[in-house]
N, C-alpha and C positions, 0 to 999 in steps of 0.2 A: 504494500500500500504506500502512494506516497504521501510524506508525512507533513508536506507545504509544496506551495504552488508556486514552482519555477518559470513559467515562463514570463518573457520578456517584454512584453506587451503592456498599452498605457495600463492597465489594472495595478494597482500596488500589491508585492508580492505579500501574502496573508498566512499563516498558518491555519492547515484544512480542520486541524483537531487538538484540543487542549489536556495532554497528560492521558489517550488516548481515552478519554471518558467525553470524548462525543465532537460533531464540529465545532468551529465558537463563531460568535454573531457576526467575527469578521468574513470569514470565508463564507457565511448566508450572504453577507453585503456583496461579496464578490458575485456570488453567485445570481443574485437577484440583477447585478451590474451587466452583468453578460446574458442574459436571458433579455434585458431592456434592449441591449446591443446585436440581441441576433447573434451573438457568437458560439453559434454552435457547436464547433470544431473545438473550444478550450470547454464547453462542458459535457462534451462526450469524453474528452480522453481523462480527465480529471474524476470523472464518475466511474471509468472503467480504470482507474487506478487506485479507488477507494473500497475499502471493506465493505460486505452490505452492513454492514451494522450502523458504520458514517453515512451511506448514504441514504440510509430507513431515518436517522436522526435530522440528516439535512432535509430530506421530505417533510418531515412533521415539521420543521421549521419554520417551511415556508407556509405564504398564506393560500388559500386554495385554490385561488385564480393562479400564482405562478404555479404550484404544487402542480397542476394538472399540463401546464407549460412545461415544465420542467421534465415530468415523467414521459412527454409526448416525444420531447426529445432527446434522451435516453434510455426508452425502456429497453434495447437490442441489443445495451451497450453493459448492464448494468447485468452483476450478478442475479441469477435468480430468489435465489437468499432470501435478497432483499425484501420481498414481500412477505414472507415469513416473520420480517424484523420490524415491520411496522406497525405500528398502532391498529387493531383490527376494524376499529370504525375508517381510517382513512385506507388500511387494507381496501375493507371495499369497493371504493371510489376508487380506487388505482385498476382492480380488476376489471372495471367496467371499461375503463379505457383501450384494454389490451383490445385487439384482432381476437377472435376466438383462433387462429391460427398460432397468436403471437404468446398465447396463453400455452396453449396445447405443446408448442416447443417450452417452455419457461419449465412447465412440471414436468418434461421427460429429462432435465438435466438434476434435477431437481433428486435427494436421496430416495427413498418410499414413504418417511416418516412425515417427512416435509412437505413431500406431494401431496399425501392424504390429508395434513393441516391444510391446505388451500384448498385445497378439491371440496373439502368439510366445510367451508365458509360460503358456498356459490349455491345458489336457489337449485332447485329442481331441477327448472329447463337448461341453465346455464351449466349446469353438474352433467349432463345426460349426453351437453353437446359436445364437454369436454371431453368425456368418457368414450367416445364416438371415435374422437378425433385422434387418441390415443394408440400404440400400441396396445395389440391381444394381451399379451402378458401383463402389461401395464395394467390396462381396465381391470382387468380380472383381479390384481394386486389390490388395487384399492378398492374394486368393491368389496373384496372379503376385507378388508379395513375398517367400511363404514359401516359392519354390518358389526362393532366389539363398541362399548356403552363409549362414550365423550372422553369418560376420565379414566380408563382403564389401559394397562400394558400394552395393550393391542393397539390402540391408537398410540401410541407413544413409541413402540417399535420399530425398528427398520430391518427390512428381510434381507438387506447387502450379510452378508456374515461369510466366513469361513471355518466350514467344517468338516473335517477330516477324520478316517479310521484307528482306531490305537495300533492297529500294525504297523503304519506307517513311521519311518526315520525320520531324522529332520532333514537328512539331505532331499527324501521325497516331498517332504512340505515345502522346502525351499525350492525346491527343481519347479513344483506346481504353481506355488506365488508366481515366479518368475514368468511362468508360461501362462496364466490365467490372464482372461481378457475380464473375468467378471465379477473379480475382487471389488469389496468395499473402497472407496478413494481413502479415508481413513478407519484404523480398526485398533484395538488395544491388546484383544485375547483373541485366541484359536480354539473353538471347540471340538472337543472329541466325540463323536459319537460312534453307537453300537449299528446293524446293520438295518435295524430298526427309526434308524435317525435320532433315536431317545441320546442325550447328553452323558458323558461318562462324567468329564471333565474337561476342564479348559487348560490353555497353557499361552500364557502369558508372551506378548513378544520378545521383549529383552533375554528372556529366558532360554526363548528356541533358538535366538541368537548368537550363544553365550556356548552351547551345546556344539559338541563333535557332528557331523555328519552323520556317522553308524547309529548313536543312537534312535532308540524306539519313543515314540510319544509315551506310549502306553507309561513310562519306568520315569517321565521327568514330568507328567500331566501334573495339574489337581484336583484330587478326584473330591472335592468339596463343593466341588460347584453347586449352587442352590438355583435350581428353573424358578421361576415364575411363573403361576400359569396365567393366560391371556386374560382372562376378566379380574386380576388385582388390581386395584385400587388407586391411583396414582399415587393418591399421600401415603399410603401405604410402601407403596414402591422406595416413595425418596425417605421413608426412615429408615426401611433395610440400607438402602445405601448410606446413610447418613451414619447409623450403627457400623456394618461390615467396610467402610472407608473405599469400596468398590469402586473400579470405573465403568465396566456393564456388569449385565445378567442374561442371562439366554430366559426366552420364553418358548414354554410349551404352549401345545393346544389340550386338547380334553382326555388325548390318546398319550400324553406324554414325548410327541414329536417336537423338534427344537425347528421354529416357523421364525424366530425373529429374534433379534436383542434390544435391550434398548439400553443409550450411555450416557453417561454422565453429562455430560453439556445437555441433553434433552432431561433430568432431572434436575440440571440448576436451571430451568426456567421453570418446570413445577413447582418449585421452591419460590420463584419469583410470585408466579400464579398464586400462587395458594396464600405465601404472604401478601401481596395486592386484595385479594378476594375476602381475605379476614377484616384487613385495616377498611376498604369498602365498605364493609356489612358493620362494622361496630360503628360507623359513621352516617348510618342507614341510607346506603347507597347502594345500586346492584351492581355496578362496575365501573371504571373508569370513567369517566363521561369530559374528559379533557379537553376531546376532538367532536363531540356530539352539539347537534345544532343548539341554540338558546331554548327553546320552546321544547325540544324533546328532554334536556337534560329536567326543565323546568316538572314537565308531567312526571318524569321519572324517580325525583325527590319527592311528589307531592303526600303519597302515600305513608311515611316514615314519620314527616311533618305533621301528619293527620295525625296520625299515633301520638307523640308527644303533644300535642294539643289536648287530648283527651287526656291524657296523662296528667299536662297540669292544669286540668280543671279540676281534678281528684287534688290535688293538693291544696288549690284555693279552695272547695271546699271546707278542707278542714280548719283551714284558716276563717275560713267565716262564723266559723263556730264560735270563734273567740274574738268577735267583732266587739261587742262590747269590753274587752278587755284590753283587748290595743286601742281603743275610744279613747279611755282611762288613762292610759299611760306608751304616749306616743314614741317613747325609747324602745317600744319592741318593734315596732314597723321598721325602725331603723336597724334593731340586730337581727331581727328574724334572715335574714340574706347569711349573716355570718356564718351560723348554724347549720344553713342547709350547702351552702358551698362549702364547707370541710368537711362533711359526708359523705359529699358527690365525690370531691376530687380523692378522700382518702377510701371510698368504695372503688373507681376507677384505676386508681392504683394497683388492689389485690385484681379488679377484675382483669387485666392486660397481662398479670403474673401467672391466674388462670386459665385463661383461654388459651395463652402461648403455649403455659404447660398441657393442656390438652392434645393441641397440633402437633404437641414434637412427643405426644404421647410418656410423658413423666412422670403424669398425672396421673392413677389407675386406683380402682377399688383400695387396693392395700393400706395407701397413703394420701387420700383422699380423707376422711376424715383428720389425719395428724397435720395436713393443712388446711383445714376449717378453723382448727382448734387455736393452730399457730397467728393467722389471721386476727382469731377474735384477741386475742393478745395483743397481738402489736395494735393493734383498733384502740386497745386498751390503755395503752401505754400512752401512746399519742394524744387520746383521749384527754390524760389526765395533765398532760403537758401544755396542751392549748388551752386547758380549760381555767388555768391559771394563767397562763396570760390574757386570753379575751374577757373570764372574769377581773383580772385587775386589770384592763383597759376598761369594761362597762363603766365600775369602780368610779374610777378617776373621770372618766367622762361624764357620767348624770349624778355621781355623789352617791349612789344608792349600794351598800352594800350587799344586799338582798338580789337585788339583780343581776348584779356579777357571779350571787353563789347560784341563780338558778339558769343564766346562759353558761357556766361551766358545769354545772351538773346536763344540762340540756346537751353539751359539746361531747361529754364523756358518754351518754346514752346512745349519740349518733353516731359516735365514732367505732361504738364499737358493732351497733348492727352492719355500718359499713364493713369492716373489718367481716363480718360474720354473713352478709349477704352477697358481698363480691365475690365471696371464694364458695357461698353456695349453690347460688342463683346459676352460673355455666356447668357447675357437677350437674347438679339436677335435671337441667333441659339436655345435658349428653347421653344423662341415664334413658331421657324420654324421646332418644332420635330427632332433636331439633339444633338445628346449628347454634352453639352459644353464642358463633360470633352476633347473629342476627339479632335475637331478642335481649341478649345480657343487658344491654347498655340503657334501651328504654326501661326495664324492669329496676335495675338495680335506682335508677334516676328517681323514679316514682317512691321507691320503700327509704331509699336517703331521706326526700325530701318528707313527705309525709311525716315520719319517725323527728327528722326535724323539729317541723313546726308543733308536730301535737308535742316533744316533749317541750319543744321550750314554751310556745304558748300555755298550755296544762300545768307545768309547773310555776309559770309564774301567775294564772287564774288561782291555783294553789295555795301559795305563797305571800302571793302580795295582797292575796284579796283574799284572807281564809279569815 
């Protein structure tokens, strides 16, 4: 890739990418400079010298009048990658652009894993025509593709792999590398299997390299290899690896046959997903909406906002209960805020501790309760810490002693339902198959604030007016 832009021409030369974490706004100015200029020649060779990852980042860059300028002239030029690397909302504005010819070459260079992510994003018609347009072998690859659940191994897979008999030497696996035309472009392991296709073991490259000629696979294999079978789980997938520090795994099908692998680079973007998809949903949002029009992102937030709406009219409720008594004494209108924001944010705290340890699977019956318990503790402690200073702030501000000991008595009851509902509230709804990322955040928001208001209200109707 080149890493600035040499040529010599009035444009000031710019670097294309900053510490290689993406282009920088200089080289979009460029870019946008020569797209005004018609010069096509400096952004075809410049795109076909960059990563697709810089040029999926330069795309989203731009705004979507150049963006579709831009792709019109480069798409011929431009890895196919690319489209793989872009934002999936502006993914499909880019595909709509292609020729359905211009397409149908893009996915035959394209891995199997990677094809079947783009083939998986195109309507019906547009899917049927690509499939049409395809190699026999091809089509038939990715219909048995589309036919394994969104999030499972099977989508995640690529069928490239090499695999070979334990009889064989390494100088036969190396004589066969050498002469294969239909080797993976990259691979990490070599698997073995029995005549059945079922995996014995794998053997590692360096390894086979490292190895005499005479020897047998059979005696340098490892015969630990763990299949996968095709309907596992993706998040499931990327803890095994995460655990066994693996670069692939072979996957079977139903019969025990080795159909596919999937590797590491295609599980650090599960990992990306899946962290993206949590932080979304606790945000109550359904996906990125970065790239999505004003009005759609609008409808697609409405729903979430609708909930907390409801949510905090349960809370003024309870607050109105004790209308008369914030009448009385207008220093609670003022603390009541205090109260319920160091609940929230010390309930939010355990909840994000929670939920993580869920996703990376930490979390598990065992030791699920001894972090309930741990929680209500620190809720506890913290409790009592703030409740001496917001009580000797009350204190000092309205004079009243009395109100200070019941917004720190009030500080330490919420602190600790916090402490005790953020780390319950996401066990519970995983015990009841419901994603904690989704509901945690309104639920726990509601029982903070609520617990709140009634204990400090309640206690000081109690208190000050007993």
């Amino acid at each position: 890739m080149a890493s600035e832009n040499t040529t010599a021409d009035p444009v000031e030369t710019r670097p294309v990418v900053d510490d290689d974490l993406g282009v920088t706004s200089d080289f979009v100015a460029d870019v946008v400079e020569r797209l005004e200029a018609g010069d096509t020649a400096w952004l075809r060779d410049s795109a076909s010298d960059m990563w697709a990852a810089d040029v999926a980042d330069l795309i989203e860059a731009l705004d979507p009048d150049r963006r579709e300028e831009y792709v019109q002239t480069v798409k011929d030029v431009v890895d196919p990658e690319t489209y793989n690397e872009v934002d999936d909302d502006i993914r499909e504005a880019i595909l709509e652009q292609l020729e359905p010819e211009e397409l149908a070459a893009a996915v035959q260079q394209l891995d199997s894993d990677d094809a079947l992510d783009i083939v998986a994003d195109l309507d019906e018609a547009q899917r049927e025509d690509l499939l049409a347009r395809l190699p026999d072998a091809d089509s038939v690859l990715i219909r048995r593709g589309l036919q394994y659940s969104e999030y499972s191994a099977g989508r995640l897979m690529q069928r490239e792999l090499l695999a070979i008999p334990a009889f064989w030497t390494v100088g036969d696996t190396i004589d066969f590398m050498r002469s294969s035309p239909d080797l993976p472009d990259e691979f990490y392991d070599i698997y073995v299997v029995d005549p059945r296709h079922r995996p014995l073991g794998s053997l590692a490259l360096s390894r086979l390299l490292r190895s005499r000629r005479g020897v047998h696979i059979q005696d340098i294999m490892d015969d630990e290899v763990t299949p996968v079978p095709v309907d596992m789980d993706q998040e499931e997938l990327a803890d095994m690896f995460r655990r066994k520090d693996t670069v692939s795994v072979p996957v079977t099908d139903e019969t025990g046959r080795l159909i596919g692998v999937v590797t590491i680079d295609d599980i650090v973007d599960v990992i990306d997903e899946e962290h993206e998809d949590d932080m979304m949903r606790m945000g109550g949002l359904s996906g990125d909406d970065l790239y999505r029009a004003a009005m759609e992102t609008a409808k697609s937030r409405f729903p979430w906002l609708m909930t907390n709406l409801v949510t905090a009219v349960l809370a003024s409720l309870v607050i109105a209960q004790f209308d008369a008594t914030i009448q009385q004494i207008v220093a609670l209108a003022v603390l009541m805020p205090i109260v319920a924001s160091m609940g929230g944010n010390a309930g939010t705290q355990t909840l994000t501790v929670v939920v993580r340890a869920l996703a990376t699977r930490e979390l598990s019956r065992g030791n699920a309760l001894r972090l309930v318990g741990k929680e209500v503790i620190v809720g506890a402690a913290n409790g009592f810490l703030f409740a001496v200073l917001a009580g000797g702030m009350a204190w000092v501000w309205f004079g009243d002693k009395a109100l200070g000991g019941v917004i720190g008595a009030a500080m330490i009851l919420n602190m600790i339902s916090a402490g005790l509902f953020g780390a319950a509230i996401p066990v519970v709804l995983e015990r009841m198959k419901i994603d904690p990322a989704i509901a945690s955040t309104v639920l726990l928001t509601t029982v903070t604030d609520v617990v709140g208001f009634l204990a400090f209200l309640g206690l000081a109707a109690a208190v000050l007016y007993e």
